[in-house]
C-alpha positions in Angstrom: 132.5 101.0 97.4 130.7 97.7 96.4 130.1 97.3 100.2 127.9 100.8 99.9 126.3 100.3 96.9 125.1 97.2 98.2 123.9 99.0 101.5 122.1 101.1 99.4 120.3 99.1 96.7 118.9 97.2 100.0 117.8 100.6 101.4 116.4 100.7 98.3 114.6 97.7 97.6 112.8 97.8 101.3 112.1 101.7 101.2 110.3 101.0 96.8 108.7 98.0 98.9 107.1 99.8 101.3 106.0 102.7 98.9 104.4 100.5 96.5 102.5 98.7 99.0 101.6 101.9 100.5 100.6 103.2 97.3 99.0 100.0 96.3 96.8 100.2 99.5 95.7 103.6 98.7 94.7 103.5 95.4 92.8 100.8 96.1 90.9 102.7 98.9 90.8 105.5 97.5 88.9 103.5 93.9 87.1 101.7 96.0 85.4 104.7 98.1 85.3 106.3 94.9 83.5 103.7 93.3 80.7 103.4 96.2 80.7 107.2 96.2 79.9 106.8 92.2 76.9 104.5 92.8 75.8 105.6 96.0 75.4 109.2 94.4 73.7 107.8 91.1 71.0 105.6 92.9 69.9 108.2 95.8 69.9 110.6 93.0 67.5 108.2 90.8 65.2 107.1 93.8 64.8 110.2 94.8 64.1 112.3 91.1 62.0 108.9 90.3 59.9 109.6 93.9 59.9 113.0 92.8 58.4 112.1 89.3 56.0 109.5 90.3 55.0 111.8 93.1 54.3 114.7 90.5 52.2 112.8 88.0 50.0 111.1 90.6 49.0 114.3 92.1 48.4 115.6 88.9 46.4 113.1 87.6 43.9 113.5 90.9 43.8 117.1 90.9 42.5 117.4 87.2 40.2 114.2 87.5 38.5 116.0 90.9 38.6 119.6 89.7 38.0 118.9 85.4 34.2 117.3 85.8 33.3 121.4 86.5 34.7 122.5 83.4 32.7 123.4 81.0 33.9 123.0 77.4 35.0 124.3 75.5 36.2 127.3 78.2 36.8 130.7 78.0 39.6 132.5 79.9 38.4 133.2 82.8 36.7 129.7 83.1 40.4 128.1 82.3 42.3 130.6 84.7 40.2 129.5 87.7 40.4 125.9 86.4 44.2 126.4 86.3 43.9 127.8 90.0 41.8 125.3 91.4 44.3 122.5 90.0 47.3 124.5 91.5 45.3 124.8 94.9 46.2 121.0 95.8 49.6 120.9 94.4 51.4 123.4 97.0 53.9 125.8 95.1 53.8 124.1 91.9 52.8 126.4 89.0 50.3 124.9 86.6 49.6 125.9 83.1 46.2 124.7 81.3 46.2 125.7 77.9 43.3 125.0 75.4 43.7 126.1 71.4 44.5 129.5 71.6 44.0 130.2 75.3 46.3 129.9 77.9 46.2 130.3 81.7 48.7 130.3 84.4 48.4 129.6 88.5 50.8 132.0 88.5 50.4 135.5 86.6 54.2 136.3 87.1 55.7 133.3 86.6 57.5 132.7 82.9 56.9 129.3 81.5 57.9 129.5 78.1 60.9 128.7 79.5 60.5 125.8 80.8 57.6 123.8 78.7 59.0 122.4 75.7 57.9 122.3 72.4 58.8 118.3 72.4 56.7 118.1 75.8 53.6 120.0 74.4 53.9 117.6 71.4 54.1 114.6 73.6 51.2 115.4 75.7 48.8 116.7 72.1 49.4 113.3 71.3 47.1 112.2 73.8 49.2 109.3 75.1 48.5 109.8 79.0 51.1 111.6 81.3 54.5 113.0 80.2 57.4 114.3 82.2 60.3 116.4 81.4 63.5 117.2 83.7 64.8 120.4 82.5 67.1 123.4 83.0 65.8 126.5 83.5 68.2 130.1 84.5 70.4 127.0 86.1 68.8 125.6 87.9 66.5 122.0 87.7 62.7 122.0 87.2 60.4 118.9 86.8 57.4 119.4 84.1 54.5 116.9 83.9 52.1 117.4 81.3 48.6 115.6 80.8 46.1 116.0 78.5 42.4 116.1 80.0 39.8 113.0 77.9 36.1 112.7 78.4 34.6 110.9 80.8 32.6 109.0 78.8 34.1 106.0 78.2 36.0 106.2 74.2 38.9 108.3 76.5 38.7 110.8 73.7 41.0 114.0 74.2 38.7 117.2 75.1 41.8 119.7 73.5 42.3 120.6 76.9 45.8 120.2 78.4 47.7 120.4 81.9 50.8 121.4 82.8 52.8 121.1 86.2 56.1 122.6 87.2 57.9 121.4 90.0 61.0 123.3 91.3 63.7 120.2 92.2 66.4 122.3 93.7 65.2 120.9 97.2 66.2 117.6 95.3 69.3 118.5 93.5 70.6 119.9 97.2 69.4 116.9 99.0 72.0 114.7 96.5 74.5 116.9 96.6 74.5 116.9 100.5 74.8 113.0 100.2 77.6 113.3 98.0 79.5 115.5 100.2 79.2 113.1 103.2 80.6 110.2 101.1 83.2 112.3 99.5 84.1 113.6 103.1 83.9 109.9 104.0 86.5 109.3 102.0 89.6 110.6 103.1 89.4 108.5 106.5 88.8 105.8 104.3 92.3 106.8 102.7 93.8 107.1 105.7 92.6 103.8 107.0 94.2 102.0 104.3 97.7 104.2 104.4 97.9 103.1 108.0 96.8 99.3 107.5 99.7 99.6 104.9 101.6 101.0 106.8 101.0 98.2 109.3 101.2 95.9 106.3 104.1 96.7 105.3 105.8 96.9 108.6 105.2 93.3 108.9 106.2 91.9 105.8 109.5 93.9 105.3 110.1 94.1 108.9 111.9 90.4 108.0 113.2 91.9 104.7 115.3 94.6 106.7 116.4 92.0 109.1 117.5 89.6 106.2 119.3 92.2 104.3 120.9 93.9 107.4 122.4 90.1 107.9 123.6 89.8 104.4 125.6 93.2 104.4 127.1 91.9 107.6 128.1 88.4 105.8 129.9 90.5 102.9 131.4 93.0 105.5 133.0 89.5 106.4 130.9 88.3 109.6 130.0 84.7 108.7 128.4 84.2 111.8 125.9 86.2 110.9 122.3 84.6 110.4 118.4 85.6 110.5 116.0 84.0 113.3 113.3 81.8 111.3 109.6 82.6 112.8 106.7 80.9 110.9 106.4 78.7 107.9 105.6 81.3 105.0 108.2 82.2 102.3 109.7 84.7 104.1 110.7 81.8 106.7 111.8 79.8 103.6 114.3 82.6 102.8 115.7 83.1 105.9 116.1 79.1 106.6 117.5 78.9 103.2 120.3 82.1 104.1 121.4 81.1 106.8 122.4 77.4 105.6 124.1 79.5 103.2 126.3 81.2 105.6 126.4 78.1 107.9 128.0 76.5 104.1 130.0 79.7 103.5 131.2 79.6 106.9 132.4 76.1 107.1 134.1 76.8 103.4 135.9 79.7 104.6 137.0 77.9 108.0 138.5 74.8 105.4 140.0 77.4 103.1 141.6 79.0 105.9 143.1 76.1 107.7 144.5 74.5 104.5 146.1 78.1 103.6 147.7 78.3 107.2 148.8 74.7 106.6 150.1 75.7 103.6 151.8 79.0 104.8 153.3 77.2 108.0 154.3 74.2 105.3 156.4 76.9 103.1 157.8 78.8 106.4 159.3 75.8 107.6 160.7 74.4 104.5 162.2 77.5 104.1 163.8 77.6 107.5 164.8 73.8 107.5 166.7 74.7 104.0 169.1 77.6 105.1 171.3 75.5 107.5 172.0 73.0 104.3 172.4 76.1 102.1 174.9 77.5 104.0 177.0 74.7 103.8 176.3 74.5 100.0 176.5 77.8 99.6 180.7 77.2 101.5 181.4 74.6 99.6 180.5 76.3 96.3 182.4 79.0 97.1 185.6 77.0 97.6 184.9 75.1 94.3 184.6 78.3 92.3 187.5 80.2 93.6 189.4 77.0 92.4 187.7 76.8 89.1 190.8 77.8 87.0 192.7 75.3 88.2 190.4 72.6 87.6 189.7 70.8 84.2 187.4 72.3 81.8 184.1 69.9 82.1 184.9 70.2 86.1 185.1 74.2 86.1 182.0 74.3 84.2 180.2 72.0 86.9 181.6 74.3 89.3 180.6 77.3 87.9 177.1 76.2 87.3 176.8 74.3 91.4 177.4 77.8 92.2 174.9 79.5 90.6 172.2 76.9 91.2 172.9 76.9 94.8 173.1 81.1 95.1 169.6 80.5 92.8 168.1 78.2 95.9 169.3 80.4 98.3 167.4 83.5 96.3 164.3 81.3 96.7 164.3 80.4 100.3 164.9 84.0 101.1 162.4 84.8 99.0 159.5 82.0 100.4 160.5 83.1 103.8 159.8 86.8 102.7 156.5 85.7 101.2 155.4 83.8 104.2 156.1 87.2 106.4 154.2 88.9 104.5 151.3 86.1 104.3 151.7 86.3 108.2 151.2 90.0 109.0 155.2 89.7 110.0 156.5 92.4 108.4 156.8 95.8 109.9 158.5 98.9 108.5 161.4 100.4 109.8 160.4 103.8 108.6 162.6 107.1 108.6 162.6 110.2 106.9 165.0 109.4 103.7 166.0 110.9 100.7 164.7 109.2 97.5 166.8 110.2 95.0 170.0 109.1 97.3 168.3 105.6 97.7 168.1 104.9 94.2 171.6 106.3 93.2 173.2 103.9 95.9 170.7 101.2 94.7 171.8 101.8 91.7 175.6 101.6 92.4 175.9 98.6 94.7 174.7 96.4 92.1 176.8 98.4 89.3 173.7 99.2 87.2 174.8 103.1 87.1 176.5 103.3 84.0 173.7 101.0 82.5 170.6 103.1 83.4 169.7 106.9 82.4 168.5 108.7 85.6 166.1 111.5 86.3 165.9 112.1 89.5 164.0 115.0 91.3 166.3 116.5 93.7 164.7 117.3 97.5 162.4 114.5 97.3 162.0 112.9 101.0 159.7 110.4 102.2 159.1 108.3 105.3 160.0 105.2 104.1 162.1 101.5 105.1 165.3 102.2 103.2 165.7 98.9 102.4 162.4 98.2 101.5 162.6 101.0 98.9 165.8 99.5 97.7 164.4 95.9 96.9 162.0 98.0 94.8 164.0 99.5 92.9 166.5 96.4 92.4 163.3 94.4 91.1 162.5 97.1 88.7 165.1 97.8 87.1 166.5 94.6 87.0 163.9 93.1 85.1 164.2 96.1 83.0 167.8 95.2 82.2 167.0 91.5 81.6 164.3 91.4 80.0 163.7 94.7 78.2 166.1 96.5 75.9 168.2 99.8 76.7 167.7 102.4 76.9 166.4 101.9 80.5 165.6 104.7 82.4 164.4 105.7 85.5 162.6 108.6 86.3 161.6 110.1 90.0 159.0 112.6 90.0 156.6 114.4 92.5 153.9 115.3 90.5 150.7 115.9 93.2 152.6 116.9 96.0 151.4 114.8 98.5 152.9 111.0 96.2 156.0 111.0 94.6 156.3 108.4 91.6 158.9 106.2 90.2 159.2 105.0 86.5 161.5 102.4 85.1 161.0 102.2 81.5 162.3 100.0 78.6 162.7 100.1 75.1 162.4 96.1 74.7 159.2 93.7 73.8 157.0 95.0 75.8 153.9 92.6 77.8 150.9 91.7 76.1 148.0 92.7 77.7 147.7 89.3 79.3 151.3 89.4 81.0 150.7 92.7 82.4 147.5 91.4 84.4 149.0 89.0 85.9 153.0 90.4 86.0 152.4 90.3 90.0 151.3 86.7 90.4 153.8 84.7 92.1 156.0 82.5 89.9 154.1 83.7 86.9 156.5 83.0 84.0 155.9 84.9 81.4 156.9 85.0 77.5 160.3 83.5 76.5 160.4 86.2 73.7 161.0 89.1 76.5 163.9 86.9 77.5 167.2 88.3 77.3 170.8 87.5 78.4 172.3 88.3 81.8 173.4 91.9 83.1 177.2 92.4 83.6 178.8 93.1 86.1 177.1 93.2 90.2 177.8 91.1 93.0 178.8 87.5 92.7 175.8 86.6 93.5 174.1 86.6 90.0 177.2 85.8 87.7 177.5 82.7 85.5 173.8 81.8 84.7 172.6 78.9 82.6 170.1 80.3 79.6 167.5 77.4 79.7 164.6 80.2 79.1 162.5 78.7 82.2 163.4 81.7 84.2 160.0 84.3 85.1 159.4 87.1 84.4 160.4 89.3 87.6 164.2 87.4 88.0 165.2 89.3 90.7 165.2 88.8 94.6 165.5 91.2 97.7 168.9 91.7 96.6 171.4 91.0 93.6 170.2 89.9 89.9 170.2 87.1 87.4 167.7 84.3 86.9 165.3 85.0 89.5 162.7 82.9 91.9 159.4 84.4 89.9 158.8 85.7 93.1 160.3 89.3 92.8 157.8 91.8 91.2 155.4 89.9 93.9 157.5 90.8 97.0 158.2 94.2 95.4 154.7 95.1 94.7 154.3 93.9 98.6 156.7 95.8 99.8 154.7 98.7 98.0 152.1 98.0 99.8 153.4 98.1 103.2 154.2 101.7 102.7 150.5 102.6 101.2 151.7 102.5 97.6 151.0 100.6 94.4 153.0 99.4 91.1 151.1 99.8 88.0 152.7 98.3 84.5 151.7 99.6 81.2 152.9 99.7 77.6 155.8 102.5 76.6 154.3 104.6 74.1 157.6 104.4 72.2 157.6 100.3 72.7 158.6 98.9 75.8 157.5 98.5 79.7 156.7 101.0 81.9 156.3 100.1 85.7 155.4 103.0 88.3 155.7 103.0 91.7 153.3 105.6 93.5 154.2 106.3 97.2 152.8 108.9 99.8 155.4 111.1 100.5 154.5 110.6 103.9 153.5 106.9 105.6 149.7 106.7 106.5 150.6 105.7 110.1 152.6 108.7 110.1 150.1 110.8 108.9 147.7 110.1 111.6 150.2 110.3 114.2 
């Protein structure tokens, strides 16, 4: 599960990378082209409306300097209306006003220009301050006015009374600019789409190594540590690679030491293990002899007796035990699985080390499994064994198919309990735990666990592949092994009532055999 949620923050990381660059890329195009859009519009708008202006008041200024030196003044109506005709003659479709006191004339009889001449334009121009312009809107739609009043001609510029209005219709204008905006705002979107492909392109190039890096580091925590990155360039990018792979080249020689010393060390154990039994066996003779002739020896030489016998069944526990451990460690152990009855397995595990009158049974009838018999049974022996040792009765034991498909096994206690320490690391090999859980020999079993010392050094789990007593501290390690080996697990937690529980959780049916 970490594997894939590794796979996928990576996926992650390079798919937000190339979306924010992307998106980076785009936004700035897209301000940028909206930017130049923005101050291309507002100066072709200006030049033009200020050619437009400048345009306006020229030609006005002309056309009533060449047409007022006829007027007579002060005019009558039909005198201004002709002089209001005459001006408008040179200005092409303009419509000019001339207004004098009370009189009034327009170019254009049917043309409204209240409208459009302000009252703070007609102030302006009264004033007598040369030329004024005013951009207004009129129905909606823009109109330029240009007002000028008309001054002697003799020389002290004095203002006659007589003023000039023109009205120039900008919609040509207004359409030419908003043309011109439309051709940069269409210019735009290839503009956007420019950038989202040089992105793209971008992108492509600078995660391209990215992908290729993170594709080699899920490799190296799949467990390839031959996997590296080739190094192109000097840029950081290079730098990260160069400085991954002498990682893995570092993790790779680690790993290679780690393993040789733990084959060293496995093959050390192995034979150790092998090169004790012959001795053993002898000891193991000669022990024998001694104790079936303890009575009849003195007291201090019984005892030593007694005790050169358990010591050397103790050291024969162990070997067996290493030599188990090194199987396992070696991929050596195979099951020799059949269809068996569970309940039937513990009863007679139960019995052949006379535990049955000691331990409360609830066992689910019907309950078969394919399973190594005698597997199971070391199980079981560990279990409750350490139960009886180091708990407090009542110990029970409880078999139980609760999902259907896994069948459970609970041995219980009523003794100490394990702190929460002891229960993390209750499968460690020659873990010792508390002396406190400690408690005095089973009766009754084989010979093989009778007449135990009490020095408290004893661990936790004292019990071997077969028999009881003070054990190797290998036991709950090989059991929890051997629970393995047929797809199970053993879990320890606290009795509600006080106490130990350990489960073992089984498949009522062998994985292998599943799939075949």
């Amino acid at each position: 599960m970490k594997r894939g949620a590794v796979r996928r923050g990576s996926r992650r990381l390079v798919g937000g990378l190339r979306v924010r660059l992307v998106v980076t890329f785009v936004l700035v195009a897209l301000v940028s082209a909206v930017t130049a859009t923005a101050l291309a519009y507002r100066d072709a708008r200006t030049a033009v409306l200020q050619r437009t202006q400048n345009t306006a008041v020229n030609d006005l200024r002309e056309r009533v300097a060449a047409v007022g030196a006829g007027l007579d003044l002060p005019p009558d109506q039909r005198s201004l209306s002709r002089f209001a005709a005459k001006v408008s003659e040179g200005l092409g479709a303009r419509i000019v006003v001339a207004r004098h006191q009370d009189l009034t004339a327009v170019s254009d009889a049917y043309a409204d220009t209240e409208g459009r001449i302000t009252a703070e334009l007609r102030a302006a121009v009264r004033s007598g301050d040369g030329a004024r312009f005013q951009r207004v809107q009129w129905r909606g739609d823009p109109y330029l006015v240009v007002g000028t009043p008309v001054t002697y001609a003799d020389g002290d510029r004095r203002t006659s009374g007589l003023e000039v209005f023109v009205i120039t219709d900008l919609r040509a204008e207004r359409d030419d600019t908003a043309a011109l905006l439309d051709s940069v705002r269409t210019g735009t979107v290839p503009v956007v789409v420019l950038a989202a492909l040089l992105a793209l392109l971008a992108a492509g190039t600078v995660l391209r190594p990215v992908r290729k890096l993170g594709r080699a580091t899920r490799e190296l925590a799949a467990g390839d540590l031959g996997s590296r990155v080739a190094v192109r360039g000097h840029d950081e990018l290079a730098d990260l690679a160069r400085t991954f792979n002498e990682t893995a080249d570092a993790l790779q020689a680690s790993d290679a030491e780690l393993r040789a010393q733990e084959a060293k060390a496995r093959r050390f154990v192995a034979d150790v293990s092998h090169e004790l039994r012959t001795p053993l066996a002898a000891m193991t003779m000669v022990a024998t002899v001694l104790e079936e002739d303890a009575d009849q020896l003195p007291q201090d030489a019984a005892h030593a007796a007694r005790t050169v016998g358990a010591e050397t069944a103790r050291l024969s526990r162990l070997v067996e035990d290493l030599m188990e451990i090194s199987r396992f460690d070696a991929g050596a152990v195979r099951l020799d699985a059949t269809v068996t009855d569970l309940a039937d397995t513990v009863r007679a595990s139960l019995a052949l080390r006379g535990w049955t009158d000691r331990v409360s049974v609830e066992l689910r009838e019907g309950v078969r499994a394919v399973v190594d018999r005698r597997r199971i049974d070391v199980i079981v022996a560990n279990l409750v064994g350490n139960a009886l040792r180091h708990g407090a009765p009542p110990v029970t034991v409880t078999l139980a198919a609760p999902g259907g498909d896994r069948v459970t096994l609970e041995v219980a206690d009523r003794g100490p309990g394990l702190p929460p320490e002891a229960r993390e690391r209750v499968f460690d090999r020659f873990y010792k735990a508390d002396a406190a859980r400690t408690r005095s020999a089973p009766e009754g079993g084989d010979r093989g666990g009778g007449g135990l010392g009490e020095d408290g050094s004893f661990g936790l789990d004292g019990f071997g592949q077969g028999g009881f007593g003070q054990g190797s501290g290998l036991g709950m390690a090989i059991a929890l092994e051997n629970a393995r080996l047929h797809g199970g697990t053993i879990e320890v937690a606290e009795h509600p009532e006080g106490g130990a529980v350990f489960t073992l959780r089984l498949p009522l049916r062998h994985p292998e055999e599943e799939d075949a």
